[in-house]
C-alpha positions in Angstrom: 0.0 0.0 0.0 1.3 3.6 -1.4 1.9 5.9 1.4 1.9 9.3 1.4 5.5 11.3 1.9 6.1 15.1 2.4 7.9 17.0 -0.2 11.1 18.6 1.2 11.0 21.9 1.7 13.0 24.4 -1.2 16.6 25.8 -0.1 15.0 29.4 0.6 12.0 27.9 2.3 14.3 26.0 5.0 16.6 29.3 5.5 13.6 31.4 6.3 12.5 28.3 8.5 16.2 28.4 10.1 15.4 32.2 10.5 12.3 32.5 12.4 13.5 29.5 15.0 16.6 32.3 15.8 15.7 33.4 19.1 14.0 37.0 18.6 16.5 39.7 20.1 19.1 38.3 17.5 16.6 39.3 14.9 16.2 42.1 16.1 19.5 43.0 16.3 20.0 41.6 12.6 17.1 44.1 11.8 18.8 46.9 13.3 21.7 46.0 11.8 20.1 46.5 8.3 18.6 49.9 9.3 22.2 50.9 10.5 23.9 50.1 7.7 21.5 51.8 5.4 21.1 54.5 7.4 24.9 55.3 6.7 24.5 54.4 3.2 21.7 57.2 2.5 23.1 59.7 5.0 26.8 59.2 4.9 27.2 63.1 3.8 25.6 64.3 6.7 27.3 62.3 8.7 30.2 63.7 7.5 28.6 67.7 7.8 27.9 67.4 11.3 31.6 65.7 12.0 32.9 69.2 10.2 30.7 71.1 12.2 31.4 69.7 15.3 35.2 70.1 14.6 35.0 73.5 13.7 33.0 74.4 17.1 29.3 75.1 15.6 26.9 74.9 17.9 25.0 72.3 15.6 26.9 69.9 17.0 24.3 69.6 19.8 22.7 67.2 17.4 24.5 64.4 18.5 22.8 64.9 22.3 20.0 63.9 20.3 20.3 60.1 20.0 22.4 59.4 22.9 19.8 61.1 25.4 16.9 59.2 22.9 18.4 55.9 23.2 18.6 56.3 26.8 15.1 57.1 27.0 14.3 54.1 24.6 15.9 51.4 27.2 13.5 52.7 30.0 10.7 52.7 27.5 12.0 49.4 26.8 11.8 48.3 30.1 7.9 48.4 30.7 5.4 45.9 29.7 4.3 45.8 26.0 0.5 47.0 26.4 -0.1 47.3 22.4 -3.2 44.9 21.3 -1.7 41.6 19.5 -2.8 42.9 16.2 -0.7 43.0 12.7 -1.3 44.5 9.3 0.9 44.5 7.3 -0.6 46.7 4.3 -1.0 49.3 7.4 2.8 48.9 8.0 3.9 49.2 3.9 1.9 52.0 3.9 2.6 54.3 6.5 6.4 53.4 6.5 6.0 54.8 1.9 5.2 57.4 2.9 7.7 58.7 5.6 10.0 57.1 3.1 8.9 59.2 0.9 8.7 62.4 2.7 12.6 61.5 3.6 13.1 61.7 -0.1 11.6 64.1 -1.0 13.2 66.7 1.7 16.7 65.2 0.3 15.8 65.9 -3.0 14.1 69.1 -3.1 13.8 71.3 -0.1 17.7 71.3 1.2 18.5 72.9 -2.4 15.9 75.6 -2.0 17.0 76.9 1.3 20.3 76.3 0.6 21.6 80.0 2.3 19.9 78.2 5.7 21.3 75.1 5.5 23.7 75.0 8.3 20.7 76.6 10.7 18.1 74.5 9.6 19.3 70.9 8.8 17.0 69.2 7.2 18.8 66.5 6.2 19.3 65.1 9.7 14.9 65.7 9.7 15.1 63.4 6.9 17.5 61.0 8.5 15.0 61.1 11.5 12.0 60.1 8.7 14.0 57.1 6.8 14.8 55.6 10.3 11.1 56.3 11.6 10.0 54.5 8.6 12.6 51.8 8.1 11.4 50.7 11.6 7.3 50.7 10.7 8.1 48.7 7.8 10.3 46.0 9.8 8.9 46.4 13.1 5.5 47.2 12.1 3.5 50.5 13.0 2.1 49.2 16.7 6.2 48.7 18.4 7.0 51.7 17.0 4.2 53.5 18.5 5.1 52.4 21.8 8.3 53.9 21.8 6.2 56.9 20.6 7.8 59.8 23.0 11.4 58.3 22.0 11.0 59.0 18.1 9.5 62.8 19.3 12.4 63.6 21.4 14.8 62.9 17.6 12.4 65.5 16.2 14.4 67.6 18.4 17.2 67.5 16.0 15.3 69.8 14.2 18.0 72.8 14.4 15.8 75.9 14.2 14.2 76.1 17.6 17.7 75.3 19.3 19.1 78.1 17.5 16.6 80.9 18.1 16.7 79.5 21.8 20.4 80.1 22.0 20.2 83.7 20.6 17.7 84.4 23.1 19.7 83.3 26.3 22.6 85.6 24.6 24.7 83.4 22.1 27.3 82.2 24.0 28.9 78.5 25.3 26.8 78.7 28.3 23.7 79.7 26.5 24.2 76.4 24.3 24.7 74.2 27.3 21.3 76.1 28.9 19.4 75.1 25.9 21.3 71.5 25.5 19.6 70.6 29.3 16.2 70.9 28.0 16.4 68.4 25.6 18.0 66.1 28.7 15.4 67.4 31.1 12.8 66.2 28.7 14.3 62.5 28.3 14.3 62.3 31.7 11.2 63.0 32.6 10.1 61.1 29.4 12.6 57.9 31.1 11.6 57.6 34.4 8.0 59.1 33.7 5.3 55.8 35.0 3.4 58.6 36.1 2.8 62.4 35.6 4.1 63.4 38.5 7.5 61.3 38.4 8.2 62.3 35.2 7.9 66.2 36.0 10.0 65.1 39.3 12.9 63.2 37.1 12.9 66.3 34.9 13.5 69.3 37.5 16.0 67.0 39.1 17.8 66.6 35.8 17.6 70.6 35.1 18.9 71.1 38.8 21.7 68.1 38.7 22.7 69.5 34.7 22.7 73.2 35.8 25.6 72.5 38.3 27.4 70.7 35.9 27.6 73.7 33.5 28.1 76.0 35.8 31.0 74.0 37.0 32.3 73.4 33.5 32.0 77.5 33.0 33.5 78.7 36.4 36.6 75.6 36.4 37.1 75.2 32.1 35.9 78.7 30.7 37.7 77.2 27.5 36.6 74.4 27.2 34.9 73.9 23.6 31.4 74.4 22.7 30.8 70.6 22.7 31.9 70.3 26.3 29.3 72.6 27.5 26.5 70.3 25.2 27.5 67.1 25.7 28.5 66.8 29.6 25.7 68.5 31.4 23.2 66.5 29.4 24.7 63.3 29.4 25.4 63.3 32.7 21.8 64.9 33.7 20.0 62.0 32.3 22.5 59.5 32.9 22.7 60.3 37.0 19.5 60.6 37.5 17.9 58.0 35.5 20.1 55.7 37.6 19.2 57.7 40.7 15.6 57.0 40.0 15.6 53.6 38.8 17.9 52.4 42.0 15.2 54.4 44.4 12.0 52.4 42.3 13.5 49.4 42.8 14.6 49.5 46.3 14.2 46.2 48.4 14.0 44.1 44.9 16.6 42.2 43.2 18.2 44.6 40.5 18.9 42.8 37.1 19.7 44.3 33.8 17.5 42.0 31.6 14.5 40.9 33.9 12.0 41.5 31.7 10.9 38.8 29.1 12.1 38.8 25.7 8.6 39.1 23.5 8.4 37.9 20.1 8.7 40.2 16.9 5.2 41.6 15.8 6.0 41.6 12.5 7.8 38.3 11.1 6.8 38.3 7.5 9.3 41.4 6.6 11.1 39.9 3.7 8.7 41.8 1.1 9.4 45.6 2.7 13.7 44.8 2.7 13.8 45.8 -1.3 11.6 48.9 -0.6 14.0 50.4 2.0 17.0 49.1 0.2 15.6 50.9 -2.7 14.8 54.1 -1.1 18.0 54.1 0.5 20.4 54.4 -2.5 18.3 56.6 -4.1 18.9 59.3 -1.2 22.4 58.4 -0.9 22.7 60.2 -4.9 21.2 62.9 -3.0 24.2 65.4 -2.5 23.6 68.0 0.1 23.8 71.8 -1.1 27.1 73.7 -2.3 25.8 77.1 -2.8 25.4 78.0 1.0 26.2 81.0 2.6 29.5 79.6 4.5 32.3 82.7 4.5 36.1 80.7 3.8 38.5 82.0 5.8 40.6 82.7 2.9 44.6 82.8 4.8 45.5 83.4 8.4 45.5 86.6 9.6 48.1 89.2 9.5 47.8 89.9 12.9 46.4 88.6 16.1 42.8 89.4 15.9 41.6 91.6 19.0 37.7 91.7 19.3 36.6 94.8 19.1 39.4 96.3 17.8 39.1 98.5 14.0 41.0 98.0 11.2 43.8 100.8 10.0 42.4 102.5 7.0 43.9 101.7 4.0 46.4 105.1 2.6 44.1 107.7 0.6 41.1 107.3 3.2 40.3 108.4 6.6 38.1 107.6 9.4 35.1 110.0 10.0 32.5 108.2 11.8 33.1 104.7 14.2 30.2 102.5 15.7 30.2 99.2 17.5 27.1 96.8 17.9 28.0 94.6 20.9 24.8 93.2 20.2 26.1 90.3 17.6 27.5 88.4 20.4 24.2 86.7 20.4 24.7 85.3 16.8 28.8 85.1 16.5 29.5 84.2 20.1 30.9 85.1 23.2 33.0 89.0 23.1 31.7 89.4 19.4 31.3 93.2 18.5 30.7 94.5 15.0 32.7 97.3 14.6 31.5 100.0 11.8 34.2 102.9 10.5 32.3 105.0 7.8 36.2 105.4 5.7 36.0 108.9 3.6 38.4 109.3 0.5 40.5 112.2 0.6 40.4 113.2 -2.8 37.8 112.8 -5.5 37.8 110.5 -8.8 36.2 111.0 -11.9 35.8 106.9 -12.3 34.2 106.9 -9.3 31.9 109.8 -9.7 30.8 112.0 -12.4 31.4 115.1 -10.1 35.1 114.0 -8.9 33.0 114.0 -5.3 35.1 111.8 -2.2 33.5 108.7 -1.7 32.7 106.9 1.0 32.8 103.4 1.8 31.4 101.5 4.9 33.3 98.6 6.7 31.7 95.7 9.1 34.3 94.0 11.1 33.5 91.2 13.4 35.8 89.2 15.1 34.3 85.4 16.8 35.8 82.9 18.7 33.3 80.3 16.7 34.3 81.2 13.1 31.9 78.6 11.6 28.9 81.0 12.5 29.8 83.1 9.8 28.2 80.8 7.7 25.2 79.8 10.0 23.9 83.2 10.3 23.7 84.6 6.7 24.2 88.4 6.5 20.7 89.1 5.4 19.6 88.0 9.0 22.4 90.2 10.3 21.0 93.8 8.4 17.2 92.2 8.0 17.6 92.2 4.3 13.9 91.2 4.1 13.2 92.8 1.2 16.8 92.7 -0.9 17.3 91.0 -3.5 20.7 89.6 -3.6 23.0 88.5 -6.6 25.1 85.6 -6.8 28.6 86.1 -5.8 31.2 86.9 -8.0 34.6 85.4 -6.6 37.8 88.2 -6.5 41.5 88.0 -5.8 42.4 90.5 -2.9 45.8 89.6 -3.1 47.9 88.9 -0.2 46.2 85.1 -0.8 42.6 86.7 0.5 39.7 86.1 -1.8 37.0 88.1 -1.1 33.6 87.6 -2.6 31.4 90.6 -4.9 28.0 90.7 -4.6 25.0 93.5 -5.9 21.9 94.2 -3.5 19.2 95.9 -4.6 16.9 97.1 -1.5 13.3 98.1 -2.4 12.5 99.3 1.3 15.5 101.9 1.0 15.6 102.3 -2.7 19.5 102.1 -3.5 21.1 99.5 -4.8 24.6 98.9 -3.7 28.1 96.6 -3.9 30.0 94.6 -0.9 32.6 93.2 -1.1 33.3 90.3 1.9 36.3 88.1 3.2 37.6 86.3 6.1 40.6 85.8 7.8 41.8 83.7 10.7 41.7 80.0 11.5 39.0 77.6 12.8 39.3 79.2 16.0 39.5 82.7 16.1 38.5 84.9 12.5 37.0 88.0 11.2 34.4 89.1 8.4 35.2 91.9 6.8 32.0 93.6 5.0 32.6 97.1 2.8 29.8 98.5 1.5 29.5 101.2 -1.6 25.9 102.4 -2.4 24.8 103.7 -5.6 23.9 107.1 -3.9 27.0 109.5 -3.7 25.1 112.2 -1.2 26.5 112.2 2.8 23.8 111.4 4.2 23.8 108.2 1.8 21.7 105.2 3.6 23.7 102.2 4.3 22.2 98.8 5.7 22.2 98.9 9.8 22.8 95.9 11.8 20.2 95.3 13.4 20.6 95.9 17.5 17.0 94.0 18.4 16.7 90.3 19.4 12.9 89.7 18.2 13.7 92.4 14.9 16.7 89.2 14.0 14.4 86.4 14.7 11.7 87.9 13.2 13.8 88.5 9.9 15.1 84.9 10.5 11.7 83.6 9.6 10.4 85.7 7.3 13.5 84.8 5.1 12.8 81.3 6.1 8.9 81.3 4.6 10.4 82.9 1.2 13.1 80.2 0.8 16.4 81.1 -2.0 14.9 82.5 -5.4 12.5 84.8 -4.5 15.4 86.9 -3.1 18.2 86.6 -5.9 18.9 89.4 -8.3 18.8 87.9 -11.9 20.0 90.8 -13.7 23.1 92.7 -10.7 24.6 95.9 -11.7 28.3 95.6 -10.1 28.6 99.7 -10.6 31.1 100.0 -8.1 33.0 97.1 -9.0 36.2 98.6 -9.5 36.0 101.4 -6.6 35.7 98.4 -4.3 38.5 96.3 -5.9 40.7 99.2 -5.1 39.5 100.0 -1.8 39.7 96.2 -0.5 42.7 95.2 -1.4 44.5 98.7 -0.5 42.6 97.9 2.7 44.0 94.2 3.1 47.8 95.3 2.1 46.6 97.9 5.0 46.5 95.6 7.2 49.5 93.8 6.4 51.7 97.0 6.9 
């Protein structure tokens, strides 16, 4: 009599068999170790950016607080009992995870070009980072795990550089103001760690604000010099670290303490095999995503030719004189600690016909600003700096100053003031210690000629800030410039810089 035998199961049929008897934390850790390694893969510029950043002291560098106080907070969330219902979809789960893969695509693709000028103060490529992860994890997890951890993925939208920046100018612009703002983010993983209830959570948090405030203060009285990563990094980490353990040791008094007493559920989502192509797909296509090159950075063309004082004016070049001098001490809160904008309104002592049709002395206005965090330069553009709101800037024409200084031309065209005039900008220094130099030449010959102001108010910056922020890149570029004064400033500047020198 025939009997009845069972086919053997295909090659790929007994590996994915093999695969789901693995005990579930090493797939998860196999799953992770995907969304790492793609993760790199799509965002390996970034990574790089916010490397350079950190190195050249930018207070961006806060963003990697981010994930280290997050993944904190994620092992305490981890640590409580799973409470979503024991339902799967998986349609729900493709779905959801497109389109945050998509959104991550399409910020890569399309917005970090158009607000190019803010990329340094805005970052949206680490927003879009923060979406392929998001999303990476909803379409290997599924959408229910990842909504547990709910208050974890919230805290990464705090890499979202805006709000940190506009907080920092407020609290004055300094190292200590970037630490301030660094302890809310580790106040609020605290409170987000140890929070079972309302009341310990807002407990945890004022004890990490305390704890983290002594820190700094300790850091700022005993290592004033200490780099602008020190004063981020330590007071947070250690906020959050401290008192996590603090609170966790106090919880579990009288009970045996172990690292992994809780029990190891199994993966909601097992059949993930059909989303891997989608996020390996989405993945290279961001990584041909290069981030922007046209961004307002200033490069510190040679060292300077002396040491750089703050506050101190520069010599006028021979042919000119000083008439008028002002200083705005009020740019500390966007270049730093001691930075002061000095203006010197530089008359010419005799007349030329190239220059004007009636031989009349012209005069040229100089910005000088000397910052202990050079790479700010290029956070803050200029048209924040004189609220340029309604300007509309040319693209910058690249000029030899000699003396190795390149300098860069541009033509602004003000419709609030109704000039147009030429700048000419460079930098000079090294990573930790430079100056802008900014001279001006508007189209309007009288004395009383208007020049942009700096402005000297907190809310009128921010206010610009967005403003700018809402129009984006091309609705403020001048297609057609007039570079009128071309040659009056090519003169001037480099006569200035050989100035210098002397």
């Amino acid at each position: 009599m025939a009997t009845a035998t069972t086919p053997a199961p295909s090659k790929p049929a007994a590996a994915l068999t093999r695969y789901y008897e693995v005990h579930p934390l090493y797939r998860l850790g196999l799953r992770w170790l995907l969304i790492g390694a793609l993760t790199a893969l799509a965002f390996h510029d970034t990574f790089i950016s916010l490397a350079v950043t950190t190195r050249e002291g930018g207070i961006g560098g806060y963003v990697w607080t981010v994930p280290l106080v997050a993944g904190l907070v994620a092992i305490s969330v981890s640590r409580r009992k799973r409470t979503e219902l024991p339902i799967h979809d998986r349609q729900t789960d493709i779905i959801v995870g497109s389109i945050g893969l998509g959104m991550a695509l399409l910020i890569q693709a399309a917005l970090l070009e158009r607000y190019a000028l803010y990329f340094h103060l805005l970052r949206l490529d680490v927003i879009a980072a923060w979406l392929f992860v998001a999303s990476c994890c909803v379409v290997l997890f599924g959408l229910r795990p990842v909504i547990r951890f709910a208050w974890v993925w919230a805290m990464f939208a705090l890499a979202f550089s805006l709000p940190y920046y506009l907080a920092v100018i407020l609290l004055g612009g300094g190292k200590f103001a970037a630490g301030a703002v660094t302890l809310l983010i580790a106040a609020i993983g605290t409170g987000t760690a140890v929070g079972r209830t309302f009341r310990r959570g807002v407990i945890g948090s004022l004890r990490a604000w305390v704890f983290g405030f002594a820190v700094l203060v300790a850091i700022w009285w005993l290592f004033p010099d200490a780099p602008v990563l020190v004063y981020q990094q330590v007071p947070a980490v250690a906020a959050i670290s401290v008192v996590g353990t603090v609170m966790y040791l106090q919880a579990r008094r009288g009970v045996p303490k172990r690292l992994l007493d809780r029990k190891v559920e199994p993966l909601a989502a097992k059949q993930v095999w059909a989303g891997v192509p989608l996020v390996v797909a989405v993945a290279v296509a961001l990584s041909l995503c290069s981030l922007p090159t046209q961004t307002s950075t200033v490069k510190i063309s040679r060292p300077s030719p002396d040491t750089l004082v703050q506050g101190r004016p520069l010599d006028p070049p021979p042919g000119w004189k000083v008439i008028e001098q002002q200083e705005f001490p009020q740019v500390r809160r966007l270049y730093g600690d001691g930075a002061v904008l000095v203006r010197q309104y530089m008359l010419a002592e005799s007349g030329n016909p190239d220059w004007d049709k009636l031989s009349r002395p012209r005069t040229i206005v100089v910005d000088s600003i000397v910052s202990r965090r050079p790479f700010s330069f290029g956070t803050i553009p200029a048209r924040v700096l004189y609220g340029l709101t309604s300007a509309r800037i040319s693209a910058p024409r690249l000029i030899d100053l000699d003396m190795g200084v390149h300098g860069r031309l541009t033509s602004v065209v003000d419709d609030r003031l109704l000039v147009t005039w030429n700048s000419v900008q460079f930098a000079w220094g090294d990573d930790n210690l430079a100056q802008r130099v900014t001279a001006f030449a508007v189209d309007n010959h009288d004395p009383d000629a208007p020049f942009p102001t700096p402005s000297t108010s907190v809310a009128s910056n921010i206010q610009t800030l967005i403003t700018l922020l809402f129009r984006g890149n091309a609705v403020l570029d001048q297609r057609t410039p007039s570079f009128k004064d071309e040659d009056l400033l090519r003169t001037f500047t480099r006569a200035l810089v050989a100035g210098q020198f002397r």
